[in-house]
C-alpha angles and dihedrals in degrees: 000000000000126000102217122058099158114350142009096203110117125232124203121240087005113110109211103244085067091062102040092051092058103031078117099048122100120277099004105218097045090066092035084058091043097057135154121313100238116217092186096061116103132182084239095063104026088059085058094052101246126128126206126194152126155175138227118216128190131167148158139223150174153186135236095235094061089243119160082234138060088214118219090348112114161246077000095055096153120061139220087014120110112240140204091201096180138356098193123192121184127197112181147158116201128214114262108240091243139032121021113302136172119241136162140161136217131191142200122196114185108187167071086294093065097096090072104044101049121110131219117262093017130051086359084092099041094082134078104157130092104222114018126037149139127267123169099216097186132035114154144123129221131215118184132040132271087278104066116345140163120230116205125186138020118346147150116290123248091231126118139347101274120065141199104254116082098228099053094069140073098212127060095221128044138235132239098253093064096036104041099015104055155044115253098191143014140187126227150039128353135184122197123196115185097177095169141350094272100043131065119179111189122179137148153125118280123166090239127266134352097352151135112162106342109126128211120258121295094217121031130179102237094045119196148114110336096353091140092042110110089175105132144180119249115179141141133177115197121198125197144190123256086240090053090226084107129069131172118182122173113186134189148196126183131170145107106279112170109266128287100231122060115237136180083258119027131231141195123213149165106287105190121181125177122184129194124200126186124174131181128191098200090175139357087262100037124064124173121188132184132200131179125176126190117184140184133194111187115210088016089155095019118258088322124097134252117250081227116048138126131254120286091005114143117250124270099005130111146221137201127183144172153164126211124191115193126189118188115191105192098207098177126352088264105043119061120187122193144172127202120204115196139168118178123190111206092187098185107030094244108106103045116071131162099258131333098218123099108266095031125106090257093055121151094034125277105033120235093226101091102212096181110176138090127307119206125184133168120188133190134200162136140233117203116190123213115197117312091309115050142051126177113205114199115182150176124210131184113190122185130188118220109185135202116257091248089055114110110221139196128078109355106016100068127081113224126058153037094299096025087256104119136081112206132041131198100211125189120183138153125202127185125208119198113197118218 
């Protein structure tokens, strides 16, 4: 969900997803500058300025329980059961580096991994299947240089260090930050100021999270000023070394979303994430990179309060928090291990669920089972690179549930196994991208 890994400096010629795939490669910009060799690209296209291209990505997965479902552990979210996850085409023109210029960018994504990128009130309708579908991430056009521009449509969220497209992260599977902390996609109005090559100001309007055209309530419970507004803030500034082995990024969205839980009356209320990334490339075989997340939902249970809430919290609103530690070891230029370290605090019970498909325990959204406690999880992988095109991506994953004293246990109110009763999980899975 974030669009920024590493850096918000923008690179001409050089789509997004490339630099976030080898930022552990070493050296970075030699296989940046190598890239895919792209089959879609014509002359008609490209002297027009306009680049084509894509990946396919499959994988498989599976838990330790033996459970049809890999239970809050995403974008494989079925065992034991082979995925496209995304078959991902890109049309795009990029901002000249002078001089005002037109750009714009579109893309496809054919999938299991629909069910996470669609937006209210678009794609959202298009879909009728329970495992595979279509969502159109990205539509927006562009108007400036790479200097100082103006984005204008749907696109992918600041927020965060992991982001939707396959190709732009080191891991298979995804942590809970990314997939219950944070937007994935907005819809609006962005303004970009690259005043330098250290420095990167991003601000703009957006209508909340993922999102094209779906209003807030009419008619709220908790009625006032602005109440039906879903009009939000959506900024980051990115600061980076001289060097460029350094990289700080803080992100923020701010703006009223219906509340998360549902509730005999429903409420909307102020929803407010900030994410900070900081990455490090000690050495051209050694990369470190830190995330942290802290979100608020106001009015997240009405005006009622949460059986499990802190002390001093005000009442019905709820918070969600994290830290992620990654280390990337480049052993050849062609084999990348990592290890992501990650602990995720759902205070409220009201972000994690057991699955988010059709058919799985967390079915029909937020679950109503608060499970309101810590989430740890530590993942370990490799990405081995063949050729310019390819890269196959085994892991290990070991997840552990550590709930709040309130919480009730036992089947059904656990997150993890066959019957919801565990709470912890040992996950392997492999997944292969092919660049095109």
């Amino acid at each position: 969900e974030g669009q920024a890994p590493v850096t918000l400096m923008p690179r001409a010629g050089v789509p997004d997803e490339d630099v976030y795939q080898y930022r552990g490669a070493a050296p970075q910009e030699a296989a940046i500058e190598e890239g895919a060799t792209r089959y879609l690209e014509t002359d008609f296209l490209l002297n027009r300025g306009i680049e084509t291209y894509g990946f396919v990505d499959i994988g498989i997965g599976a838990n330790g329980w033996g459970a049809d479902w890999n239970g809050p552990v995403t974008f494989n979210d079925r065992a034991w059961q082979g995925q496209m996850n995304q078959l991902y085409l890109i049309n795009e023109r990029i901002l000249k580096d002078e001089g005002i210029s037109l750009g714009g960018r579109v893309d496809l994504l054919y999938g299991t991994d629909f069910i996470y990128t669609v937006a209210g009130g678009f794609d959202d309708g298009w879909n009728t299947g329970r495992y595979y579908g279509l969502a159109m991430p990205q539509l927006y056009g562009e108007v400036g240089n790479q200097t100082l521009n103006v984005k204008f449509g749907h696109f992918y969220t600041l927020i965060g260090y992991e982001v939707v497209p396959a190709i732009g992260n080191f891991f298979y599977t995804h942590a809970y930050t990314m997939q219950y902390g944070e937007p994935f996609t907005h819809t609006g109005v962005l303004g970009t100021w690259n005043p330098n090559d250290q420095l990167s100001i991003i601000g703009g309007i957006t209508n909340g999270w993922d999102n094209f055209d779906t209003g807030l309530l009419p008619n709220p419970a908790n009625p006032g000023p602005g109440q039906t507004s879903n009009a939000a803030f959506l900024g980051a500034v990115t600061f980076s070394s001289s060097d460029g082995t350094q990289a700080l990024t803080i992100a923020n969205s701010s703006g009223n979303e219906n509340s998360i839980q549902g509730t005999p009356t429903l409420f909307t209320g102020n929803r407010t994430v900030t994410s900070l990334v900081y990455s490090n490339e000690f050495t051209d075989k050694l990369t470190y990179v830190y995330q942290s997340d802290f979100g608020y939902q106001a009015h997240a249970s009405g005006n009622n309060p949460f059986y499990y809430q802190t002390q001093g919290q005000q009442n019905g609103s709820a918070y969600w928090y994290g830290a992620n530690q990654y280390l990337f070891y480049n052993f050849t230029d062609y084999l990348i291990g990592g290890m992501r370290l990650e602990w995720f605090r759902d205070n409220n019970g009201t972000r994690v669920v057991s699955g988010l498909r059709d058919g799985s325990p967390g079915v029909g959204g937020f679950s109503p089972v608060q499970m309101a406690g810590n989430f740890w999880e530590v993942t370990w992988g490799l990405n081995y690179l063949i050729g310019s095109n390819m890269v196959i991506r085994p892991e290990l994953r070991y997840d552990w549930y550590s709930k709040d004293a309130g919480v009730a246990g036992g089947a059904g109110n656990m997150p993890y196994g066959r019957l919801n009763d565990k709470n912890a999980q040992f996950y392997g899975g492999c997944d292969i991208i092919w660049n095109f």
